[in-house]
C-alpha positions as CSV (number, residue, x, y, z in Angstrom):
1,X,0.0,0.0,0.0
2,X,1.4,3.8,-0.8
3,X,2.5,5.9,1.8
4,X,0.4,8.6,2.4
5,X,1.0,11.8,1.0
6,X,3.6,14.2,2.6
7,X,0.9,16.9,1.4
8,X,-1.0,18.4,4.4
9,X,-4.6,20.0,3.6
10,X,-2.7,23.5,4.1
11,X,-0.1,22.6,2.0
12,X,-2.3,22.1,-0.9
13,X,-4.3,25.3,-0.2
14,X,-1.7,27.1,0.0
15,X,0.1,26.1,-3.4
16,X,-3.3,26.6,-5.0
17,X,-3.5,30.0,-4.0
18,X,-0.4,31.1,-5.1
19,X,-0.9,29.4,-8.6
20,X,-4.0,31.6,-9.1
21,X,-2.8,34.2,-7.7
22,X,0.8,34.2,-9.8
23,X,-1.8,33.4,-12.4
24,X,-4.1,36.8,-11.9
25,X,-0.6,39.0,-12.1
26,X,0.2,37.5,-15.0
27,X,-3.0,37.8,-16.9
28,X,-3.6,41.2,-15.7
29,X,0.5,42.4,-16.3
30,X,-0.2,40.9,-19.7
31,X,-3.6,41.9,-20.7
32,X,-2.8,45.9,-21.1
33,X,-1.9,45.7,-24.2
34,X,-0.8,42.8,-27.2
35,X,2.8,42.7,-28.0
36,X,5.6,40.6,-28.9
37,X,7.6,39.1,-26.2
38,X,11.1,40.0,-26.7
39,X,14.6,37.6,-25.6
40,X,15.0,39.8,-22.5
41,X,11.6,39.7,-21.2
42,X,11.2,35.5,-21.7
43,X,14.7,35.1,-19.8
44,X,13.6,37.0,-17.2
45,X,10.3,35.3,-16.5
46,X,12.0,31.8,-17.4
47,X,14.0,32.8,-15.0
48,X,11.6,33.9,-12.1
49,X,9.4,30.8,-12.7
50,X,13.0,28.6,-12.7
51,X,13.9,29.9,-9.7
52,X,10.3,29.8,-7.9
53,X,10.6,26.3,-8.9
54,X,13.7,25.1,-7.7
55,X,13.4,27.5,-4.5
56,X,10.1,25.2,-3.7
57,X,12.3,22.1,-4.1
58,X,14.8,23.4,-1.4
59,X,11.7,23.8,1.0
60,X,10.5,20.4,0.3
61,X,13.9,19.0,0.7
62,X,13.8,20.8,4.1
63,X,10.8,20.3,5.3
64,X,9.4,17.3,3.5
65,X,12.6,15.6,3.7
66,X,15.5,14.3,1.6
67,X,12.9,11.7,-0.5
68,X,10.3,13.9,-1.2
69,X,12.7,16.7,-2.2
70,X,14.3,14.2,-5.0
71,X,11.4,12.9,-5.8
72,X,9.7,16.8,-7.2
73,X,13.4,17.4,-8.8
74,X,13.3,14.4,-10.2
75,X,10.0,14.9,-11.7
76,X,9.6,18.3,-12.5
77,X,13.2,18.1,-14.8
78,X,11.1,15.5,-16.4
79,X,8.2,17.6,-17.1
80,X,10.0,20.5,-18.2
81,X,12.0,18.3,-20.3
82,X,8.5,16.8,-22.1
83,X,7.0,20.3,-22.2
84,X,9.8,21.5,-24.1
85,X,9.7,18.8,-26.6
86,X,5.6,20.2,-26.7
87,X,6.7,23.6,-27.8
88,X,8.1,21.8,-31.3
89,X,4.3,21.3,-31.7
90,X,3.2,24.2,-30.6
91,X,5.3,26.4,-32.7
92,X,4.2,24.0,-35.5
93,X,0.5,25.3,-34.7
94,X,1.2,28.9,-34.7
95,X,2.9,29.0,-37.9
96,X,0.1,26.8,-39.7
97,X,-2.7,29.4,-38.6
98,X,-0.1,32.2,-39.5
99,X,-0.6,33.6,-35.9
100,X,1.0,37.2,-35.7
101,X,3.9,37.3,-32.8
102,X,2.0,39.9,-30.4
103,X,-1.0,37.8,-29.9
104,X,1.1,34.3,-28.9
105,X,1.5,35.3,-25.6
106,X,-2.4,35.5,-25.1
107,X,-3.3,32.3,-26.4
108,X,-0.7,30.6,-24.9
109,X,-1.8,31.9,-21.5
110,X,-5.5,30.4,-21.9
111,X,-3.8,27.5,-23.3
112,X,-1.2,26.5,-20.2
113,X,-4.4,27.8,-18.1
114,X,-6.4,24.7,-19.6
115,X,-3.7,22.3,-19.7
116,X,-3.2,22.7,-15.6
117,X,-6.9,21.9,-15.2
118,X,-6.5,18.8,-17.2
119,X,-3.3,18.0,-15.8
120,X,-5.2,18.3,-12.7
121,X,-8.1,15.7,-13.9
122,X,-5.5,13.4,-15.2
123,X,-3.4,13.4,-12.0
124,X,-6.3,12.8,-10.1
125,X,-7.5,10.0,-11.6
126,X,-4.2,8.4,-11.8
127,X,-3.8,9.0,-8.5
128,X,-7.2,6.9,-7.7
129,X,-6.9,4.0,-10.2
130,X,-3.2,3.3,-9.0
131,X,-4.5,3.5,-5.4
132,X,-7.2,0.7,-6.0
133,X,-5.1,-1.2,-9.4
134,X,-1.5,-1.7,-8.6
135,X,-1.1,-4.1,-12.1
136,X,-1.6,-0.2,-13.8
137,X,2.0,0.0,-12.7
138,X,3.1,-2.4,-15.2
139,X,0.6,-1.1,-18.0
140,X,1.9,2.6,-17.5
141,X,5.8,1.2,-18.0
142,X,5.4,-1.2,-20.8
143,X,3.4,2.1,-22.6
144,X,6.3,4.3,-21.5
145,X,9.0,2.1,-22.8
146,X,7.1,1.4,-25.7
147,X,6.3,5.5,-26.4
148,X,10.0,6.1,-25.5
149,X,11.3,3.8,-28.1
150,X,9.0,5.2,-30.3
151,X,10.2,8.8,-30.2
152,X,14.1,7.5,-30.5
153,X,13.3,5.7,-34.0
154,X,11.1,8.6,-35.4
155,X,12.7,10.5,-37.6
156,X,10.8,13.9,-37.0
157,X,7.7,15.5,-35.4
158,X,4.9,15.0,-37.7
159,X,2.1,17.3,-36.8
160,X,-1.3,18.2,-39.1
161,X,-3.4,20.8,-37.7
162,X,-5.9,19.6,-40.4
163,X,-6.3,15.9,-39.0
164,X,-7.2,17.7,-35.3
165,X,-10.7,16.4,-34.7
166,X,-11.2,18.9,-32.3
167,X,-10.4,21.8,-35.3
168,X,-12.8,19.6,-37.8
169,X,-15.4,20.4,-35.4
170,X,-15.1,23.8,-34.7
171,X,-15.4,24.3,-38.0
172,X,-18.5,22.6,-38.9
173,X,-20.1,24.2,-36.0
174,X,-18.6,27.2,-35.2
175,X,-18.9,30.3,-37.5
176,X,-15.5,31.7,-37.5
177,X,-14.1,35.3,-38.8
178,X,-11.4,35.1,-42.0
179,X,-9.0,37.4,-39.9
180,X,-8.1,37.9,-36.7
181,X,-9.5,40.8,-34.7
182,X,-6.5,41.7,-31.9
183,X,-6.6,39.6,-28.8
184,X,-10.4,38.6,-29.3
185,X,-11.6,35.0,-29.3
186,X,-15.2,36.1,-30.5
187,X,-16.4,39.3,-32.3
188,X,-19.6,40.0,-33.6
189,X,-20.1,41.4,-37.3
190,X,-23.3,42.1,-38.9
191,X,-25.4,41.3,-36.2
192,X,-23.9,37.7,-35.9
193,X,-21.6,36.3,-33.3
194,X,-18.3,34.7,-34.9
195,X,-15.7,33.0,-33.7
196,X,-12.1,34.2,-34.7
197,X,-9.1,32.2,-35.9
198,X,-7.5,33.0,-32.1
199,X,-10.1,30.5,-31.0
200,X,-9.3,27.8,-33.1
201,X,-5.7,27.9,-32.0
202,X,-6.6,27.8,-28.7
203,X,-9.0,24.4,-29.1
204,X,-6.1,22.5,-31.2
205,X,-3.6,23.4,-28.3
206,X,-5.9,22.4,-25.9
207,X,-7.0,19.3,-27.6
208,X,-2.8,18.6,-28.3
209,X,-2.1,19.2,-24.8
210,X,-4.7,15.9,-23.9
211,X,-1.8,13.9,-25.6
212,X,0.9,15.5,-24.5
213,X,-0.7,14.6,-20.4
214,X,-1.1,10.7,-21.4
215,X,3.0,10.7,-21.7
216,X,3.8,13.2,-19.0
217,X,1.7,11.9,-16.2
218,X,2.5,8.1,-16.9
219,X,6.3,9.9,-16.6
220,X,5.8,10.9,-13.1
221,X,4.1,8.2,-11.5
222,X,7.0,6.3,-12.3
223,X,9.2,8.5,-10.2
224,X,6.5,8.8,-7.2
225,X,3.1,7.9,-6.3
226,X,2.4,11.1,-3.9
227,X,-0.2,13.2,-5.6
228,X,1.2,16.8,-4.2
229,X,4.5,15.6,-5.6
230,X,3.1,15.0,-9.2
231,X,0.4,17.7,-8.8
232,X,3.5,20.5,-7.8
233,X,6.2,19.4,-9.9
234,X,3.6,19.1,-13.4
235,X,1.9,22.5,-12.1
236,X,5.4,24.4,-11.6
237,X,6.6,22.8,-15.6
238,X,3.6,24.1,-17.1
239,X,3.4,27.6,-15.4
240,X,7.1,28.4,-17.1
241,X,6.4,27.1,-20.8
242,X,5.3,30.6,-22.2
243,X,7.8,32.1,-21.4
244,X,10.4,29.1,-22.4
245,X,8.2,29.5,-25.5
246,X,9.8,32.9,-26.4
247,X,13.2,32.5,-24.9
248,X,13.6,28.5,-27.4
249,X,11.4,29.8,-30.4
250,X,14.2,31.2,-32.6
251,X,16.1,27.9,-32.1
252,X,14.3,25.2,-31.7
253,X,15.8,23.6,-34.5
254,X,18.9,23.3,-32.8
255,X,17.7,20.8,-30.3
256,X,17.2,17.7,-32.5
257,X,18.8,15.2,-30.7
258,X,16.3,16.2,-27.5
259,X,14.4,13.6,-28.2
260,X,16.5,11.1,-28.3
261,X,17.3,12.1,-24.9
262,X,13.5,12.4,-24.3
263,X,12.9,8.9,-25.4
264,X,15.8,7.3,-23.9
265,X,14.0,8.7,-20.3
266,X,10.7,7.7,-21.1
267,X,12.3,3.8,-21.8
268,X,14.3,4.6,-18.1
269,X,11.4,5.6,-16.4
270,X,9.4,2.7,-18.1
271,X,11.8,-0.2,-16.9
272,X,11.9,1.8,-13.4
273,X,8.0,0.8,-13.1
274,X,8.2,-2.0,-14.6
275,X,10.4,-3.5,-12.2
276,X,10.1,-1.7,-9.1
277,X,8.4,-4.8,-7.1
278,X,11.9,-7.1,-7.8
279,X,14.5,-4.6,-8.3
280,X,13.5,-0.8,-6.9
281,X,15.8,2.0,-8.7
282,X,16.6,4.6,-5.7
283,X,15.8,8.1,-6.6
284,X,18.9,9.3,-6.3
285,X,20.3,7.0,-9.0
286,X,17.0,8.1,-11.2
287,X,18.0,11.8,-11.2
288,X,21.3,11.1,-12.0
289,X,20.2,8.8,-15.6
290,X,17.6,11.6,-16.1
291,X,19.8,14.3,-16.0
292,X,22.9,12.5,-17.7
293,X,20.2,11.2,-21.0
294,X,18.8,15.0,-21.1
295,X,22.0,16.8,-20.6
296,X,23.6,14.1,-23.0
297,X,20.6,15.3,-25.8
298,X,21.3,18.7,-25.6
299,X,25.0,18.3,-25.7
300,X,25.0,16.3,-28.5
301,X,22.7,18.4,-30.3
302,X,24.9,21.6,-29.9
303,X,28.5,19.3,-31.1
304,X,26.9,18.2,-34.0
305,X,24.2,19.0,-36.7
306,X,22.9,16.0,-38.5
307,X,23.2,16.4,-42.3
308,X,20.2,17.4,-44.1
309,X,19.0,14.9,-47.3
310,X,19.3,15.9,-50.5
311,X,15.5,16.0,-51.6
């Protein structure tokens, strides 16, 4: 049977109300005006939320104690790590709907808003069905070795904006505008209500992010079981990806052996689960083979450039 969780009703109250209320700053800091997010404004933010992050770790670590304070490192370097494999996609999605640069910042806000109430869902009822199945264990490693080894062997992201269900929908329901009208999600125009392109962004990255949560969650219940663990270390990832958004956008492209690194932690992570019951991997040594496979990505990926097939 788990251990129970290390956190206490006022514990969890208190996290929640500083997400919303770092949440309410942000949206009302950002909602004066629409504009592009320059390099020096997403480092700094990066930075804060970084920081905030790993400043929450030492107090676990301290407070919580030594296990508990690997355990949320451990996990949220994981997270981050998956989120900024996401942003491939989600810079994928911007350029398809030709989304001008001052209005990303908006929809990405709704977007990481929606994804921490899913992530929320998700944790939740992982959090049950592990508590009353322990054989989901071995179901949620053999799917994160096989998704791992997936991602090493694929050549390249392959994302269509046109094959999103969600979008296909929208459309056939939804009356929506042929341009974009500033920050709006809905404008009205002769009398009619219509939905604007912003919206339709917004529904693929929320519907993207549903995928994105059936790697990332498996991911951190193989590190630990405690739900303010996973529900602190996913919420503190997410709150930074806007602004890790802006700061990676203009390279990107320069991190293509990531997820190779990615995939080699998803198999790690997998195995870890999968035999935990015979032969249980301490934390300690998990950080380490997280951080050496990630650190071992980006490395690689600024040593060398792959060369590019003559078409």
């Amino acid at each position: 049977m788990d251990a129970p969780s290390v956190g206490t009703p006022a514990l969890w109250i208190g996290f929640t109300a500083f997400v919303l209320l770092a949440l309410l700053l942000d949206l009302g800091l950002f909602r004066r005006r629409s504009h592009s997010v320059s390099i020096k404004e997403a480092t700094l933010t990066s930075s804060i939320w970084v920081s905030l992050a790993l400043l929450f770790n030492v107090g676990v670590y301290h407070f919580l104690g030594r296990q508990s304070g690997l355990e949320f490192l451990t996990g949220y370097i994981i997270e981050l790590a998956l989120s900024v494999d996401n942003l491939f996609v989600f810079l994928i999605i911007f350029s398809y709907f030709h989304v001008p640069a001052n209005l990303r910042h908006r929809v990405l806000f709704w977007g990481i808003l929606g994804a921490m109430v899913m992530r929320i869902i998700f944790i939740l009822a992982g959090v049950t069905l592990l508590g009353l199945f322990h054989w989901l264990d071995y179901v949620f490693g053999a799917f994160l070795v096989y998704t791992g080894i997936k991602i090493i062997f694929q050549q390249e992201t392959e994302v269509d904006p046109e094959m999103n269900l969600v979008l296909r929908f929208a459309r056939r329901f939804l009356r929506v505008s042929k341009e974009y009208h500033g920050n709006k999600f809905f404008v009205r125009q002769a009398n009619r209500r219509y939905a604007t392109p912003l919206l339709l962004v917004l529904l693929v990255l929320e519907s993207t992010d549903v995928v994105f949560a059936v790697d990332s969650i498996p991911a951190i219940f193989a590190i630990t079981h405690d739900p303010f663990i996973v529900y602190t270390s996913n919420i503190f990832a997410i709150l930074g990806l806007r602004s890790l958004f802006f700061l990676l956008q203009g390279m990107m492209d320069r991190f293509h052996y990531l997820p190779v690194g990615l995939g080699l932690v998803l198999s790690f992570v997998g195995v870890k689960m999968l035999v935990q019951s015979l032969y249980p991997i301490s934390i300690g040594v998990s950080l380490g083979v997280v951080a050496l496979f990630l650190t071992g990505g980006v490395v690689a990926s600024l040593l060398h450039k792959p060369s590019r097939k003559k078409s």
